[in-house]
C-alpha positions as CSV (number, residue, x, y, z in Angstrom):
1,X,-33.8,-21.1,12.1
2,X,-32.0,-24.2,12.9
3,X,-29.1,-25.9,11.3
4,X,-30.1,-28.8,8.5
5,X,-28.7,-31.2,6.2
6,X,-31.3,-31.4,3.7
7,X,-31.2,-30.5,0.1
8,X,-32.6,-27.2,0.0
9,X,-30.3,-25.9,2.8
10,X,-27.2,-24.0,1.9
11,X,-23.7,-26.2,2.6
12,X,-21.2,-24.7,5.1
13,X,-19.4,-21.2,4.2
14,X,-15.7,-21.2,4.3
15,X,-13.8,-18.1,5.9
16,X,-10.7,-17.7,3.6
17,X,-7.5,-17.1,6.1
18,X,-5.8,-15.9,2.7
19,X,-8.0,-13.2,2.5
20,X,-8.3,-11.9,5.9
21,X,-7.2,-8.5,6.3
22,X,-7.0,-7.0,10.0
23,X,-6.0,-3.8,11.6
24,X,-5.7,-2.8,14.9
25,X,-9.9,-2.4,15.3
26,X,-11.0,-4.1,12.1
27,X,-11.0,-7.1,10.0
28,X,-12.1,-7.3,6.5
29,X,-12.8,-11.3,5.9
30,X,-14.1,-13.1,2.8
31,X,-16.4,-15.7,3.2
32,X,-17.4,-18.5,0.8
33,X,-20.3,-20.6,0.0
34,X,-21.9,-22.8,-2.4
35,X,-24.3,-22.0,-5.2
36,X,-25.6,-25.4,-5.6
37,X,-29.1,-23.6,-3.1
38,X,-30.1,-20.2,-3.2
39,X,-27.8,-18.3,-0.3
40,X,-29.9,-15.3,1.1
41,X,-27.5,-14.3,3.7
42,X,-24.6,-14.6,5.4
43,X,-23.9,-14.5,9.2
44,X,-20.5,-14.0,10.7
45,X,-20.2,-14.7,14.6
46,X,-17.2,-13.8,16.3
47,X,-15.8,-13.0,19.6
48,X,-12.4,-13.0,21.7
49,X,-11.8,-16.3,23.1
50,X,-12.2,-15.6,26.7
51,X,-15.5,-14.1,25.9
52,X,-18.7,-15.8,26.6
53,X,-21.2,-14.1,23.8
54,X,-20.6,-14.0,20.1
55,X,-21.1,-10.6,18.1
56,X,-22.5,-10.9,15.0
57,X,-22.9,-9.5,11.7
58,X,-25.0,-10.5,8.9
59,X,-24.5,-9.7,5.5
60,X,-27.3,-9.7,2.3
61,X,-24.5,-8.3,-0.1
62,X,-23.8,-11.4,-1.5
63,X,-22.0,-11.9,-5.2
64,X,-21.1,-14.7,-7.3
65,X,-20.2,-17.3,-3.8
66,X,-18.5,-15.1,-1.7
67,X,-19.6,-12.0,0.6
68,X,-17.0,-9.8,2.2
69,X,-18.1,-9.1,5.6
70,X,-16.2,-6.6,8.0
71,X,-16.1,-6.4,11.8
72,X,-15.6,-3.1,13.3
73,X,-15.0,-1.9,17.2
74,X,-12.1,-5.2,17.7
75,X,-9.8,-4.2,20.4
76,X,-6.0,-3.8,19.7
77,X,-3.6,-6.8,20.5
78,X,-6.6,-8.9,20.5
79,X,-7.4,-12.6,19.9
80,X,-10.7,-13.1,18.0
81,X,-12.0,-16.5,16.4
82,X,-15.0,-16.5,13.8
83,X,-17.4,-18.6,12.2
84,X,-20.1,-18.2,9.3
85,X,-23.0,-19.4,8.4
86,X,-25.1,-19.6,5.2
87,X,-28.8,-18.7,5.5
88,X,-31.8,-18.9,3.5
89,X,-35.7,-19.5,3.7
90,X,-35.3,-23.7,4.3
91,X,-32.6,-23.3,7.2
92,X,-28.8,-22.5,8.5
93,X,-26.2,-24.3,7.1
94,X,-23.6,-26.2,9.6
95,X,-21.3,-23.6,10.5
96,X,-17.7,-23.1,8.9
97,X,-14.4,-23.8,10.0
98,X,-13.4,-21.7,13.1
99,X,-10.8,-18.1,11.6
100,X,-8.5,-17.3,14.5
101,X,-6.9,-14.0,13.8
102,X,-5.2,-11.5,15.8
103,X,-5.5,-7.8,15.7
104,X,-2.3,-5.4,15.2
105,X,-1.0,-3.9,18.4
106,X,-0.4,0.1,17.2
107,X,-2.7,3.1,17.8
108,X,-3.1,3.4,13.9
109,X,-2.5,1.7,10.6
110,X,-2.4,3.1,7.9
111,X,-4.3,1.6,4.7
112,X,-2.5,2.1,1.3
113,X,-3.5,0.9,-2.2
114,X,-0.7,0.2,-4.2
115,X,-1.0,-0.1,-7.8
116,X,1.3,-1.4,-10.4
């Protein structure tokens, strides 16, 4: 599919930098989009910035505007920028926003839940 501007196709997700959560080999990132068009997925392409080919990851676990989408296999100490896209049976939306995030620099983080 190709990117469009007409009515039926989904707007342009946003990735939300206040929800990003990385480690040293992952990032857990929300993404956004617009209910005015039915949104049947949701692509994230990323990559490190010296890097030619994007990665992707597509999503179909979408919920209320918003997906949560997370990329696995990063490498530690490690630029990465991201963009999403909104997909359905019309087209691709425009892309997002470019996410630049950087990934911790440890051998292992530990994830903790803390409840009040």
């Amino acid at each position: 599919m190709t990117c469009c501007v007409c009515a039926e196709c989904p707007r342009a997700p946003v990735l939300s930098a206040d929800n990003c959560v990385v480690s040293n080999d992952r990032a857990y990132i929300r993404v956004e989009y617009s209910e005015t068009v039915r949104v049947r997925r949701v692509r994230v392409f990323y990559k490190e910035p010296a890097y030619k080919d994007w990665d992707c990851v597509d999503t179909i676990d979408l919920s209320r505007g918003s997906a949560n989408v997370m990329l696995t296999s990063l490498q530690p100490a490690a630029m990465y920028k991201a963009y999403a896209v909104s997909c359905n049976d019309v087209g691709d939306s425009l892309p997002s926003d470019e996410l630049w995030f950087t990934t911790v620099n440890c051998q292992h983080v530990d994830t903790r839940i803390v409840s009040k």
